[in-house]
C-alpha positions as CSV (number, residue, x, y, z in Angstrom):
1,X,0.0,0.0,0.0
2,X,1.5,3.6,-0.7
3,X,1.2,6.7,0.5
4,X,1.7,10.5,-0.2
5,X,3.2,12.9,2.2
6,X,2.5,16.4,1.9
7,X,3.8,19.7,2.8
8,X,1.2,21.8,3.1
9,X,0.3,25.7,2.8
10,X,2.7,25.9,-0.8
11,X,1.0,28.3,-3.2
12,X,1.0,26.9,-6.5
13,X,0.8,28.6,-9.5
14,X,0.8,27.5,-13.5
15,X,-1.0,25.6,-15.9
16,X,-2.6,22.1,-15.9
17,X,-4.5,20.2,-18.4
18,X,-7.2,17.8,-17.3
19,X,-7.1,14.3,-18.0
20,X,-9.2,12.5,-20.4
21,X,-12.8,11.7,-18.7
22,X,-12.4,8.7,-16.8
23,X,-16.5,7.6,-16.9
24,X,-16.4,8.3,-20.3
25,X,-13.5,6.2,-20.6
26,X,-14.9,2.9,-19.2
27,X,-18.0,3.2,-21.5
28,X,-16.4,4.3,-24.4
29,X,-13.1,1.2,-24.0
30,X,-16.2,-1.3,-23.3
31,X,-17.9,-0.3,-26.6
32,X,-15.2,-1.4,-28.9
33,X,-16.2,-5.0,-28.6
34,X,-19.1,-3.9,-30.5
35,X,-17.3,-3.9,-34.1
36,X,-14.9,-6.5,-35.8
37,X,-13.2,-3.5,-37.1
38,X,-10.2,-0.8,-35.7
39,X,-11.4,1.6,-32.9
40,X,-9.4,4.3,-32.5
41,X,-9.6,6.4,-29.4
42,X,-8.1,8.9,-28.2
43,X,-7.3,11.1,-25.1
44,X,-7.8,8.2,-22.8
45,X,-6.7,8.8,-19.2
46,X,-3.7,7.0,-17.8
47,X,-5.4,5.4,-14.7
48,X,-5.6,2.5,-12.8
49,X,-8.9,1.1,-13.7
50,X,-9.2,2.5,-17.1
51,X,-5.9,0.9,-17.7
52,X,-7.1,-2.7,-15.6
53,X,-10.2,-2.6,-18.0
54,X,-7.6,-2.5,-21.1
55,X,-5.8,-5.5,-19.8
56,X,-8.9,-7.0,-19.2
57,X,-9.7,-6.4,-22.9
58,X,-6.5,-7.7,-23.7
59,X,-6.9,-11.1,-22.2
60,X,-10.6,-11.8,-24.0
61,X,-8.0,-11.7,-27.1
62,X,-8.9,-7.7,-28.1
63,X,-6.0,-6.5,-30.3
64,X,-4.7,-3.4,-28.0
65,X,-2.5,-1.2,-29.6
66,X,-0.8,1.6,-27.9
67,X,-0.3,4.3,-30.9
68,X,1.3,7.2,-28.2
69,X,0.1,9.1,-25.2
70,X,-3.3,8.5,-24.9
71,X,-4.0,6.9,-28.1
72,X,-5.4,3.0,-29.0
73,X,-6.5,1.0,-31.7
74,X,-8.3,-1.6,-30.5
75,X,-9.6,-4.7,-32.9
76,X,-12.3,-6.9,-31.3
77,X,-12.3,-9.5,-34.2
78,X,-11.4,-12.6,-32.3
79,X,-12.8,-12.4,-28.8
80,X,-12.6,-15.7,-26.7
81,X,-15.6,-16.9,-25.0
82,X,-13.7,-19.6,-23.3
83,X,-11.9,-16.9,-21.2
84,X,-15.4,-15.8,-19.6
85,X,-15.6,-19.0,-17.4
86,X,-11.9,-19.0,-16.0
87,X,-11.2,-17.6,-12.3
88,X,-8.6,-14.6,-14.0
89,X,-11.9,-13.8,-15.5
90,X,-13.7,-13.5,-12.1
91,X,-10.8,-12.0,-10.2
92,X,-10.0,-9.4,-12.7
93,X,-13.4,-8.1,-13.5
94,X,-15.1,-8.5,-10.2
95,X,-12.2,-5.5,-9.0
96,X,-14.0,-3.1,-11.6
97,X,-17.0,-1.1,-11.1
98,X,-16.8,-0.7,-15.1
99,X,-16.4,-4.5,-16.2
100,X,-20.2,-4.5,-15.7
101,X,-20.0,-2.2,-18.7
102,X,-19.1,-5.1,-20.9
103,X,-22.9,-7.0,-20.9
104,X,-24.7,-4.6,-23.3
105,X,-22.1,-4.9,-25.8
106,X,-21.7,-8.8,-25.3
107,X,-25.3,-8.8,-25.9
108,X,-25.7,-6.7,-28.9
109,X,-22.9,-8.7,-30.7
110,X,-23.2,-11.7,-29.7
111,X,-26.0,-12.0,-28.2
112,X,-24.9,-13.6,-24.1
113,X,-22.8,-11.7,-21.8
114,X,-21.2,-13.0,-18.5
115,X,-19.9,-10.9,-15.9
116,X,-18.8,-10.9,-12.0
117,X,-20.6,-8.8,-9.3
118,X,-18.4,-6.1,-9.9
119,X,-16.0,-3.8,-7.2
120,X,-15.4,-0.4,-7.0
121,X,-15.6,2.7,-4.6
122,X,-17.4,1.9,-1.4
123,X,-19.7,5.0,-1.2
124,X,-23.2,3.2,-0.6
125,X,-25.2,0.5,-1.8
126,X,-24.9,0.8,-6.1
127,X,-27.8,-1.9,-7.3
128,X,-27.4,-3.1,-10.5
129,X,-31.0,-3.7,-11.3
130,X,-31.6,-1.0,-13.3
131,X,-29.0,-2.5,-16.1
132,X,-30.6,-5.9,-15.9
133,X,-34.6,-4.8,-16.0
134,X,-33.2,-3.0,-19.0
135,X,-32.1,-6.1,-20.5
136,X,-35.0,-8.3,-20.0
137,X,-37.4,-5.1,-21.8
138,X,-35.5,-6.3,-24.6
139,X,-36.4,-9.7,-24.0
140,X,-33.2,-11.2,-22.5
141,X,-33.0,-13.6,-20.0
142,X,-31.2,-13.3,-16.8
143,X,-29.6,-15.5,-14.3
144,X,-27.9,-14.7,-11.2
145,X,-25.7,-17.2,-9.1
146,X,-25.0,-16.1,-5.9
147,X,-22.6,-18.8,-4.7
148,X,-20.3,-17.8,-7.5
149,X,-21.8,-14.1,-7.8
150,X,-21.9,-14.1,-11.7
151,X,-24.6,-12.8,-13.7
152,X,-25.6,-14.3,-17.2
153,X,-27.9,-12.6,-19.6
154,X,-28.6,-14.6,-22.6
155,X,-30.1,-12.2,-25.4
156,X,-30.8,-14.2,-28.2
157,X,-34.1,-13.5,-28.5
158,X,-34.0,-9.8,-27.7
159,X,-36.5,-7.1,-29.8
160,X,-36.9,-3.9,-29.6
161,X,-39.2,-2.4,-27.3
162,X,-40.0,0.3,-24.6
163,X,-37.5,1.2,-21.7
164,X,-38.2,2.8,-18.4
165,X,-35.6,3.2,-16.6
166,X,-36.8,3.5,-13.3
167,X,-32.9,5.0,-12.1
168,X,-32.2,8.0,-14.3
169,X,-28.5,5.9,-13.9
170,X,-25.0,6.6,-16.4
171,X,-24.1,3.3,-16.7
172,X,-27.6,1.6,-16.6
173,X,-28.3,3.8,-19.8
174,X,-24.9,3.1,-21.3
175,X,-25.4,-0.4,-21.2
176,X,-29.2,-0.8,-22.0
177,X,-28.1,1.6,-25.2
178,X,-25.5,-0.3,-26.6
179,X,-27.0,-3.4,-25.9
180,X,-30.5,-1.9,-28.0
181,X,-27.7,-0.6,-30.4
182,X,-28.1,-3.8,-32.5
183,X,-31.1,-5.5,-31.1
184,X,-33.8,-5.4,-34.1
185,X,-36.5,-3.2,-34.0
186,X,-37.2,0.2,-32.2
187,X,-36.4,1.0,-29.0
188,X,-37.6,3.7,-26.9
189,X,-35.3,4.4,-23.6
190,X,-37.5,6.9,-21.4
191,X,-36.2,8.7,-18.3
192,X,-32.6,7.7,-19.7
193,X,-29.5,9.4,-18.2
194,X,-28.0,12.4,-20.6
195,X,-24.9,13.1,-18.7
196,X,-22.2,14.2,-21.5
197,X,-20.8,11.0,-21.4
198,X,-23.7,9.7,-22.7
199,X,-23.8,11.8,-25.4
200,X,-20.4,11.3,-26.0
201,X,-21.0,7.4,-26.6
202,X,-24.1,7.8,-28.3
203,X,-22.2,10.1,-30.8
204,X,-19.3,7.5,-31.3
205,X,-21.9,4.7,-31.7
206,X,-23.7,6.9,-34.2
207,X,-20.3,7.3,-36.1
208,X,-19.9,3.6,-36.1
209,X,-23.8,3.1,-37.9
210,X,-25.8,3.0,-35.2
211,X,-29.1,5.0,-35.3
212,X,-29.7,7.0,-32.0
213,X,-31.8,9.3,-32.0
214,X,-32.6,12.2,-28.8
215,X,-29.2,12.4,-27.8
216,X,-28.7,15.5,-25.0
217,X,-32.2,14.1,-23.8
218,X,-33.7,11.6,-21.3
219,X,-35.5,10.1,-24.1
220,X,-33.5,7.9,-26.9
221,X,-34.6,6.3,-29.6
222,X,-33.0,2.9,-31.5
223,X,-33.6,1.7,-34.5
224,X,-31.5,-1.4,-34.2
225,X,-28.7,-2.2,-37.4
226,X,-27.0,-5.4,-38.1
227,X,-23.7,-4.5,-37.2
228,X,-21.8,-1.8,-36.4
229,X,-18.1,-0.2,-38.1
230,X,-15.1,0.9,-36.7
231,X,-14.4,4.8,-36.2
232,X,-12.1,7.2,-34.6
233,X,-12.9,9.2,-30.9
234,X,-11.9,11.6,-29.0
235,X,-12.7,11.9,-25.5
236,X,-13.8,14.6,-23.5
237,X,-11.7,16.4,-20.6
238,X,-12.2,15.0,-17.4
239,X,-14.8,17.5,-15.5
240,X,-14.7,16.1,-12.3
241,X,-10.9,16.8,-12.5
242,X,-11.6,20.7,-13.6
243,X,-14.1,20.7,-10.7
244,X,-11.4,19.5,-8.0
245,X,-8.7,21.9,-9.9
246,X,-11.0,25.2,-9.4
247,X,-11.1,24.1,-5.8
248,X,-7.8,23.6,-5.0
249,X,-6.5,26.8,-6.8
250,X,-9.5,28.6,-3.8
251,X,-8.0,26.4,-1.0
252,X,-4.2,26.8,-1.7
253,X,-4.7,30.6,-2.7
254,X,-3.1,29.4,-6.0
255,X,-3.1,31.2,-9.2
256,X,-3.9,28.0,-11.4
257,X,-5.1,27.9,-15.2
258,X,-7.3,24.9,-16.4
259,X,-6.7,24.2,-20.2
260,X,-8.8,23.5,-23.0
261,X,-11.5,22.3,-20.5
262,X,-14.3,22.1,-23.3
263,X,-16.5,24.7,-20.8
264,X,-19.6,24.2,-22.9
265,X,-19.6,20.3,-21.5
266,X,-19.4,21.3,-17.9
267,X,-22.8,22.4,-17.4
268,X,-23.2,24.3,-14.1
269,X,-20.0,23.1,-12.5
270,X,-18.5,26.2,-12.4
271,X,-22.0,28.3,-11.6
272,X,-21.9,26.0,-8.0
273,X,-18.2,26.7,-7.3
274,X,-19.2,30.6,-7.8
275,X,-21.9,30.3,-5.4
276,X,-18.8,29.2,-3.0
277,X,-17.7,32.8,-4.0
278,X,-14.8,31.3,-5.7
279,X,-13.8,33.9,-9.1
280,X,-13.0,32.7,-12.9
281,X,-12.2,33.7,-16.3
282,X,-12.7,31.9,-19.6
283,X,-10.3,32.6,-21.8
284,X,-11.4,30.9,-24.8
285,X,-11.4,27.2,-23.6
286,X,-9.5,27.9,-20.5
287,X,-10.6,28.1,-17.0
288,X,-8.3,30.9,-15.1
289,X,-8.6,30.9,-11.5
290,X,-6.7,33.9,-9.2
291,X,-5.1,33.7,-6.2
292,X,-8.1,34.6,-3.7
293,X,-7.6,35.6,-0.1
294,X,-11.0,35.6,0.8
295,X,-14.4,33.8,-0.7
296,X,-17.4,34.1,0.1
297,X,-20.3,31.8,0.2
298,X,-23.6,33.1,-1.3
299,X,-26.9,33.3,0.7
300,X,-30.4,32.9,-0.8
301,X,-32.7,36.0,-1.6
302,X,-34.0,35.6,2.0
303,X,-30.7,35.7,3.4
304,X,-31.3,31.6,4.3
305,X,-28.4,29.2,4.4
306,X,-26.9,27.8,0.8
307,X,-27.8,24.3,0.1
308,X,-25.8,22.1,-2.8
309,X,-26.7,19.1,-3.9
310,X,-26.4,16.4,-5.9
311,X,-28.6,15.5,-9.2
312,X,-28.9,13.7,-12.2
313,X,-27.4,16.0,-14.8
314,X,-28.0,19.2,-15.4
315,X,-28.1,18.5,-12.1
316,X,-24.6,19.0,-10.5
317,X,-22.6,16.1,-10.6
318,X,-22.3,13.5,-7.2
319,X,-18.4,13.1,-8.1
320,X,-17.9,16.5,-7.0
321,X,-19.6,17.3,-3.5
322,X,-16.6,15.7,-1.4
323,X,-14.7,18.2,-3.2
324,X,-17.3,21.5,-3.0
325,X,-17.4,20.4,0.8
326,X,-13.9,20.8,1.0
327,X,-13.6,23.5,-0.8
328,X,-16.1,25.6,1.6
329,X,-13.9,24.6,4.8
330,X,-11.9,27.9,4.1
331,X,-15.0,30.0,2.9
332,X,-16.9,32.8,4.6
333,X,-20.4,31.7,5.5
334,X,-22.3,28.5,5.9
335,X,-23.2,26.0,3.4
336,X,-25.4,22.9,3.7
337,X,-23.6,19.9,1.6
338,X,-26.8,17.2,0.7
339,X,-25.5,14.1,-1.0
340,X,-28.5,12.3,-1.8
341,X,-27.3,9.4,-4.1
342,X,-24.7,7.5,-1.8
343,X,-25.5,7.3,1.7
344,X,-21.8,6.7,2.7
345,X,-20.2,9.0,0.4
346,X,-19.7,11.8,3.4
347,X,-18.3,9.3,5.9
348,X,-14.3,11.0,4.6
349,X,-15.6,14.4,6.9
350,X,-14.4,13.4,10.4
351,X,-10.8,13.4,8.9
352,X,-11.2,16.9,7.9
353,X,-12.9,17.9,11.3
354,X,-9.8,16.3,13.3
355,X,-7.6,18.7,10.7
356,X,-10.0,21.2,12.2
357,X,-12.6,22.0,10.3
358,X,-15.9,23.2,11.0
359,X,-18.3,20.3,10.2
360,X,-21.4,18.9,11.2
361,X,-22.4,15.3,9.7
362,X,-26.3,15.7,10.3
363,X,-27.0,12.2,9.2
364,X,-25.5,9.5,6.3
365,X,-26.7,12.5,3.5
366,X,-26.0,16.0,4.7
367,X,-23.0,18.0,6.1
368,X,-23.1,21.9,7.4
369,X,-20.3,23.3,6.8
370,X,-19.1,26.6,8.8
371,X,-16.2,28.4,6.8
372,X,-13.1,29.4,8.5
373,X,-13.0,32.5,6.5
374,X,-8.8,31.9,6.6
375,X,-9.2,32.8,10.6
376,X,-7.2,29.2,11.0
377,X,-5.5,26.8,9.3
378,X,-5.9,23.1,8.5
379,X,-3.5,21.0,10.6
380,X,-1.7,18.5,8.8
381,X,-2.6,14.9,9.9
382,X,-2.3,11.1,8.9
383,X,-5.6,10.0,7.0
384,X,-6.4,7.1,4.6
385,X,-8.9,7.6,1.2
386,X,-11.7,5.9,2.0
387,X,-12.7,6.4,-2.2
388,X,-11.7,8.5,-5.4
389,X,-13.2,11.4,-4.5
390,X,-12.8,12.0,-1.5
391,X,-9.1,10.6,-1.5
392,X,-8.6,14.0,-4.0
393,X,-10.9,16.2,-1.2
394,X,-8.3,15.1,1.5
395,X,-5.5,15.8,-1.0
396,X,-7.1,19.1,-1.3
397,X,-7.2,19.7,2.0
398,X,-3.3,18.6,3.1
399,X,-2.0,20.6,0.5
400,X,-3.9,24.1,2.3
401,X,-3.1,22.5,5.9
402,X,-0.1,23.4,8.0
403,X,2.6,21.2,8.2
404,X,2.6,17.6,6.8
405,X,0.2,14.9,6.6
406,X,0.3,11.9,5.3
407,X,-2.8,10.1,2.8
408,X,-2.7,6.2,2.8
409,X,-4.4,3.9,0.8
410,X,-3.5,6.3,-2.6
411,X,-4.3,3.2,-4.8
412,X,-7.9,4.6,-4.7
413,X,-6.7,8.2,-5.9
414,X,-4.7,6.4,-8.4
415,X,-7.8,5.0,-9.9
416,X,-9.0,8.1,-10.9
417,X,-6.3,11.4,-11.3
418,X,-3.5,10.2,-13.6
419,X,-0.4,11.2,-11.9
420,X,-1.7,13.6,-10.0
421,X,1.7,14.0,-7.5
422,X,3.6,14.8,-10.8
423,X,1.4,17.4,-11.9
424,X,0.7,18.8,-9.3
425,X,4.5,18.7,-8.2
426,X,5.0,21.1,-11.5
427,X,3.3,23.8,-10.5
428,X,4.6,24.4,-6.8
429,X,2.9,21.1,-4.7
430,X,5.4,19.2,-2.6
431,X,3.7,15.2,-2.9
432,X,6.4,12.6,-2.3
433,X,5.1,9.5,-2.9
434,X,6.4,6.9,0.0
C-alpha cells in the first residue's frame, strides 16, 4: 500500500491540463467490442482502472495497440468466450465497477454476456438492477448465481421495445443503449441518463452506424442495425478533474489555469463553485482561476443558508460534493452539503474535522459546513482515502493545511487522477510518494 506525504500551505501557480474523462473512458473502451473492425480512441486517461479494464480487454483476445500518449487502436475480431468461465476472469473483473459495462455490448454482438458482481468505490449501496430490468425489456433472459456471484444474460431472443428506466442511472443507460444498439426493431429508452458522457458514446456509436436518436435528452430512440463499423474518438476532458482543480487553486490561494477544459460540457460546475464565492475567467477554452484571499459563500434571496446538492445531470454532478465540501472549509459563511445518491459518500468528513474544520455530519446524506473565513488553518494529519473522490478532497485539503500529513491507501486516488503527484509537483505542490 502507498502513500503520499504532503507539505502543506505551498502556493502553486501555472498551468494544468485535465485528464481525459475517466466515466467516459470505461463506457467508451467497453464499446469497442461492438465492431470486428479498428477503434481508435483517443485522449484516454492513464489510470488504474481505465488501464485494468484495457488489460482486461486484452486477455478476452482484443488487439490493443498503444499508438502514443493517450492513443489505441483496439480490434475486437477474435474475442474468446472460453476466457469468460476461468477464475482470472472472475478476479480481474469483479475488481472493476466498469467490467459490468461489458454485458450490453456482449449482448448486442453476440447475443450472451457473463460478468462478475463487480468492485469499485465503497460509497453506498450501487444496485445493479436497473442495467438488468433494461435487458429483459429487450427480451433477455437473466440468471444470477449467488454462490459464484456471476450474472448471465442470454439475449438471443431480444426485440426492440420500450424502456423505463426507473434509475435515471449513467451506466444503466450506457449499457441498456449499446445493448439496444443492434437489437432489431425500435427501442424507446425513457427517463434515460443524458450526462455528456452519454452523449459522448451515443455520438461514437452513431459514427460507427448505429441510429440514436434524442441524444442531449432523457428520451433515446433505436432503430437497431446489423452490425456496427469501426471509427475514430476523442474523448472529453475529465470534468470532475476541472471541478477539483477550481477548488484547489481557492483552497491553496493558487493562481492556477485549467486548459482546454471544453466549458460548454461542464454544465453548471462552475456556476456551484461561484456560489462558493470562488472567481474565474474563460479565456477561450481555459478556466483561469486567481489567487483569492478571501471567498465568500452566497446566501439565498431571504438571506437563508446555501444548500448544494447532488442531481442527475444538469443537475450538479455527485463526483464533485466531497470536493465543494472541502472547498467551503476555508470560505466565509455557511453551506449545507446534501449528497443524496450514496449514503456513505460523506463518511471521509471526520478526517477533515480532526484537521480542524468546521463540520457537522447531520446524518449519512447532509454536512453543514461553517467556513473558517482563513481565521485558521488546517492541521496536517495522517488520514487514509476511503474512495476517489474523497481521497482528492483530502489531497485538497493537506496541501492548504499546516505542516505535513500523510494520505494512505493512494491506490484509490490512483484510480481516478492520472499522476496527480507529478502534476501537481510542477506547479509548486510538494507530494512525495512513499
Amino acid at each position: 500500500m502507498a502513500s503520499f506525504k504532503i507539505t502543506g500551505g505551498k502556493k502553486l501557480q501555472g498551468e494544468i491540463i485535465p485528464q481525459g474523462a475517466k466515466n467516459e473512458a470505461l463506457q467508451i473502451v467497453c464499446a469497442v467490442l461492438m465492431t470486428k473492425e479498428p477503434v481508435i480512441i483517443n485522449n484516454i486517461p492513464d489510470i488504474r482502472d481505465v488501464n485494468k479494464l484495457i488489460e482486461l480487454l486484452a486477455d478476452m483476445g482484443v488487439k490493443c495497440e498503444k499508438l502514443g500518449t493517450g492513443s489505441y487502436r483496439f480490434e475486437a475480431n477474435n474475442v474468446n468466450f472460453d476466457y469468460f468461465e476461468t477464475p482470472e476472469y472472475k478476479d480481474k473483473a469483479s475488481a472493476l465497477r466498469g467490467s459490468i459495462m461489458l454485458l450490453g455490448p456482449m449482448l448486442a454482438r453476440f447475443g450472451k454476456g457473463k460478468a462478475p458482481r463487480p468492485g469499485g468505490d465503497k460509497i453506498g449501496r450501487r444496485p445493479l438492477d436497473t442495467h438488468f430490468t433494461g435487458f429483459q425489456k429487450l427480451g433477455a433472459e437473466f440468471i444470477y448465481d449467488p454462490n459464484d456471484a456471476f450474472y448471465t444474460v442470454e439475449g438471443s431472443k431480444m426485440k426492440g421495445a420500450y424502456v423505463w428506466m426507473d434509475e435515471i442511472s449513467v451506466t444503466g443507460t450506457a449499457n441498456v443503449l449499446m445493448a439496444a444498439v443492434m437489437t432489431e426493431g425500435t427501442t424507446t429508452i425513457y427517463n434515460a441518463a443524458c450526462e455528456p458522457y452519454l452523449q459522448q458514446l451515443s455520438k461514437m456509436l452513431n459514427s460507427m452506424g448505429a441510429k440514436i436518436t434524442g441524444v442531449g435528452s432523457n428520451l433515446l430512440t433505436i432503430e437497431g442495425v446489423k452490425e456496427l463499423h469501426g471509427c475514430e474518438h476523442t474523448m472529453l476532458p475529465d470534468m470532475i478533474e476541472i471541478g477539483s482543480f477550481i477548488g484547489l487553486a481557492a483552497m491553496t490561494q493558487s493562481e492556477i489555469t485549467i486548459k482546454n477544459c471544453r466549458i460548454p460540457e461542464l454544465g453548471i460546475i462552475p456556476d456551484v463553485f461561484k456560489k462558493l464565492g470562488i472567481q474565474m475567467e474563460f479565456r477561450g477554452d481555459d478556466i483561469h482561476i486567481p489567487a483569492q484571499t478571501h471567498y465568500e459563500i452566497s446566501s439565498l434571496i431571504d438571506g437563508s443558508i446555501l444548500t448544494i446538492y447532488d442531481a442527475p445531470w444538469p443537475g450538479f454532478t455527485p463526483d464533485l460534493i466531497s470536493i465543494v465540501l472541502v472547498t467551503a472549509i476555508q470560505a466565509k459563511g455557511t453551506v449545507l452539503i446534501h449528497q443524496k445518491m450514496f449514503e456513505s459518500r460523506l463518511f471521509f468528513v471526520d478526517k477533515l474535522i480532526d484537521m480542524g474544520a468546521q463540520i457537522i455530519l447531520c446524518d449519512p446524506h447532509r454536512a453543514n459546513v461553517i467556513g473558517l473565513n482563513r481565521d485558521h488553518k488546517l492541521r496536517g494529519i495522517r488520514m487514509s482515502s476511503p474512495d476517489i473522490r474523497a481521497g482528492v478532497s483530502l489531497l485538497i485539503a493537506a496541501l492548504s493545511a499546516e505542516g505535513t500529513s500523510i494520505i494512505d491507501n493512494i491506490e484509490q486516488i490512483d484510480r481516478g487522477y492520472q499522476n496527480i503527484d507529478g502534476r501537481l509537483n510542477a506547479i509548486g505542490a510538494e507530494i512525495v510518494r512513499i
